[in-house]
Each structure stands twice: as C-alpha cells, then as structure tokens.
C-alpha positions in Angstrom: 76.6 -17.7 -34.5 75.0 -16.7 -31.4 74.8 -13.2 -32.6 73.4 -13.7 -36.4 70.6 -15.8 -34.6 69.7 -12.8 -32.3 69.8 -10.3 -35.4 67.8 -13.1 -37.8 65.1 -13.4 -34.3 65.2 -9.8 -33.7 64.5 -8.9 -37.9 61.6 -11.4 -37.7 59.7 -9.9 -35.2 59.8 -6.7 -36.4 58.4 -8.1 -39.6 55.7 -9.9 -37.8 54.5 -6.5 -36.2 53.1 -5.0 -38.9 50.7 -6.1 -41.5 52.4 -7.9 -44.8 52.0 -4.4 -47.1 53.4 -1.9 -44.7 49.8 -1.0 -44.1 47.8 -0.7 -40.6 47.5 -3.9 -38.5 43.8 -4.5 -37.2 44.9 -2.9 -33.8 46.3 0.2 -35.1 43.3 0.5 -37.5 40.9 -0.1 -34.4 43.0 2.7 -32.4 42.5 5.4 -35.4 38.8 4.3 -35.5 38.8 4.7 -31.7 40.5 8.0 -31.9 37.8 9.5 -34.4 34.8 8.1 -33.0 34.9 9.6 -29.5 32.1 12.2 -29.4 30.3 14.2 -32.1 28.3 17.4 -31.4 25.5 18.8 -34.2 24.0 22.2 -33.7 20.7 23.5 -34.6 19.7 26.8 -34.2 16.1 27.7 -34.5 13.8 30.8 -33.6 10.4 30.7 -32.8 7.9 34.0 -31.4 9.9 35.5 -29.1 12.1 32.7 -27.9 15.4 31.1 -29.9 16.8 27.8 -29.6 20.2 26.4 -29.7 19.4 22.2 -29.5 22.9 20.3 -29.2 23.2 16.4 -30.2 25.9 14.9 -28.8 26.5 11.3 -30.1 28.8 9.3 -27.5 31.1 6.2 -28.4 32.4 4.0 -25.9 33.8 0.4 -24.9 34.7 0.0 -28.7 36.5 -3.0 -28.8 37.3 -6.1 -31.9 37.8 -10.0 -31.5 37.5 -12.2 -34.1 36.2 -9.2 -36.8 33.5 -8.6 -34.5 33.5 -5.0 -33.8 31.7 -4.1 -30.4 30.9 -0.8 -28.8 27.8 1.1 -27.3 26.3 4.8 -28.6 24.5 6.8 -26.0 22.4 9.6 -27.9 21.3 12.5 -25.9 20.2 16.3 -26.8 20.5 19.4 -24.9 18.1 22.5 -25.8 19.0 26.0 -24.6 16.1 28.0 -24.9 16.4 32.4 -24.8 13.1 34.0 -24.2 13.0 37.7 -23.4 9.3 37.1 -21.3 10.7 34.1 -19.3 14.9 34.1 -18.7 17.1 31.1 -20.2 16.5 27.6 -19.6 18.2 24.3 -20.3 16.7 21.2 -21.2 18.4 17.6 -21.2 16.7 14.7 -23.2 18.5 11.4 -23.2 17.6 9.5 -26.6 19.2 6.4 -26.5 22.2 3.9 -25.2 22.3 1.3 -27.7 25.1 -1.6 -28.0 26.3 -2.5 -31.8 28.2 -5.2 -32.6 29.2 -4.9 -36.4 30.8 -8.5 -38.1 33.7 -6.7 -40.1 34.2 -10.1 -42.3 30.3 -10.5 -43.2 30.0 -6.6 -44.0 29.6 -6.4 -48.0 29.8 -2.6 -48.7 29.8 0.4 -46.2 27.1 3.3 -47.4 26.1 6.4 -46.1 23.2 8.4 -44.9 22.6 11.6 -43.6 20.7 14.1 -41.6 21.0 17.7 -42.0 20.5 20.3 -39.5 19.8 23.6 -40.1 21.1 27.3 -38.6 18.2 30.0 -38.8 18.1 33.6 -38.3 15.7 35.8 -36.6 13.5 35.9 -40.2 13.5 31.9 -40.6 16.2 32.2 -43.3 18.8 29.5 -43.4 22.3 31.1 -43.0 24.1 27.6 -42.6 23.2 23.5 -42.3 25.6 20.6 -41.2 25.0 17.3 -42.4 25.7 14.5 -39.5 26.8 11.5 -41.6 26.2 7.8 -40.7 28.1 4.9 -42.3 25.5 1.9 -43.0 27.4 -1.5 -42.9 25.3 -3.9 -45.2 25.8 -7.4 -44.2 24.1 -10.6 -43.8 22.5 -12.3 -41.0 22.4 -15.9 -40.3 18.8 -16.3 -41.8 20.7 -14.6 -45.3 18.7 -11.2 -45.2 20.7 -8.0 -45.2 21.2 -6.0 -42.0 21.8 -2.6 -42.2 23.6 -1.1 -38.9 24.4 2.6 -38.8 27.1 4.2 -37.2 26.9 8.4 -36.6 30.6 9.0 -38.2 31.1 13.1 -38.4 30.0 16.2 -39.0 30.2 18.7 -42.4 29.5 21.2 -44.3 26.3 20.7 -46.0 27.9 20.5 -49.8 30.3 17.5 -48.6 30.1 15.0 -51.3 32.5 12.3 -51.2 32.8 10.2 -47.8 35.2 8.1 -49.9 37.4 10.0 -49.8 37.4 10.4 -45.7 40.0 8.6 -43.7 37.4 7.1 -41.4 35.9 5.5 -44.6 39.0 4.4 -45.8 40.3 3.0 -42.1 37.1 1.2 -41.9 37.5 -0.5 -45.5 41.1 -1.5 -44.8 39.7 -3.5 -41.7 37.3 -5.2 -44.1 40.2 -6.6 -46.2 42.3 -8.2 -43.0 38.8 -9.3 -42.3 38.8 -11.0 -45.8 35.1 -9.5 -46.4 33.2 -10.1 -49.3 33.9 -7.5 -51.8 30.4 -5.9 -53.3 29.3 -7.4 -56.3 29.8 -5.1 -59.3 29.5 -5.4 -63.5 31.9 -2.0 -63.8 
C-alpha cells in the first residue's frame, strides 16, 4: 500500500509542476522573457563632410523579476558614437540616456501593441543601403484613476520590411503570461 501511495504522491507532483495544458508555467515563461530581453544593440551609420559616424544604442535589461502579475525590472539606455575624421583621428563618445524602472501589471494589461523606430545605414553619397527597425511592445492597461497607460518595452531588432510581431515568440511568451494572469482580453466586434 505503502508503495502505490508513493507512486499516486510522486504522479501528483509532477502534474502540479507544469501548467494545466502542458503549456509554460509563469516561471518558465518569465525565464524565456528573461533570456530574450538581456541586451539589444541598434546601429546607425551616418556620414557627414569629411567625418563618418557609427552611433551604437545599447538598450540594457536587468533585475526583471514577477510577483503577483506584477512584472518589475529597470532599462538603462545609453549610446556610444564613434566618429572617423581624416583632419582629426578617431574618437569615441559615450552618452548615457536613461535608467528607468518599469513595473508592468500583467493581469490589468488589455492588448500588447507595437511601435517602432528605424535607424538608417548611409553611404559615403547619403544613400540608404540598409535600416533596422528597433521595435517596442506597448502594454495598454488601466490605472487606478481608469485612464489607459501605455508602457513601452524596447523588444528586438529587424529588418526594416518585418511585419508581423505576432508572430514573434517574445510576443507570444508575453500573451501566454497574460492568460495565467487572467487579463482582460481586448474588446473586439470581429
């Protein structure tokens, strides 16, 4: 009897560890997010007179953490411009934009959107001879008062035809955590 007990016990955690569909618990979601959202670099490459410019932003995640739906973590924005001049030599400039801390209520978020910015590679004549488009997921939700917030979070880099974030994994990891967070779903007459 002893034995079935430990096999019943044993089959019942193992049930309890992941989420009822098979599908990602809020942890191993969080870790994917986590995984993704580590660091992303955008390039812009400029020319102007005799000098060219390389300018690199770097947007930095940390302390990403969840409790209660409530997903915290800080974004530190800084640029770095490399500048080649043939008169003067190379130098390097640092700016440091931003640290900001986010804290994003999963379960009040009613639809994740994007926007983007694009950044542009030039030649020596001006002409564009590629552009990356730095995305940003937008998490509408409402506040306490009942306006809408809109908080954005930098997700990736692409090519500058990309189209569909929905069909990302990021996009889909974050709108899995919006169901365990039994969010609101957006209000549609499709």
């Amino acid at each position: 009897m002893k034995t079935i007990t430990t096999i019943l016990l044993a089959l019942f955690s193992l049930t309890i560890s992941y989420a009822q569909d098979g599908k990602p618990t809020k942890e191993e979601t969080l870790q994917y997010i986590k995984s993704e959202l580590n660091e992303i670099k955008v390039y812009q490459h400029t020319f102007s007179g005799s000098s060219e410019y390389k300018d690199e932003y770097i947007y930095k995640f940390s302390d990403m953490k969840m409790k209660n739906c409530v997903l915290d973590y800080q974004l530190r924005n800084y640029k770095n411009v490399y500048k080649f001049s043939l008169s003067k030599g190379d130098e390097t400039f640092n700016y440091d934009g931003y640290t900001k801390n986010y804290n994003i209520d999963i379960s009040k978020t009613e639809s994740i959107e994007t926007n983007e910015s694009r950044f542009e590679n030039k030649d020596e004549n001006g002409l564009i001879v590629s552009a990356t488009k730095l995305i940003r997921f937008i998490f509408k939700q409402k506040n306490d008062n009942g306006n809408y917030e809109y908080i954005p979070m930098e997700i990736g880099t692409f090519d500058d035809d990309f189209q569909d974030y929905k069909s990302l994994k990021i996009y889909k990891a974050f709108q899995h955590l919006r169901k365990l967070c039994n969010a609101p779903e957006p209000i549609s007459f499709d």
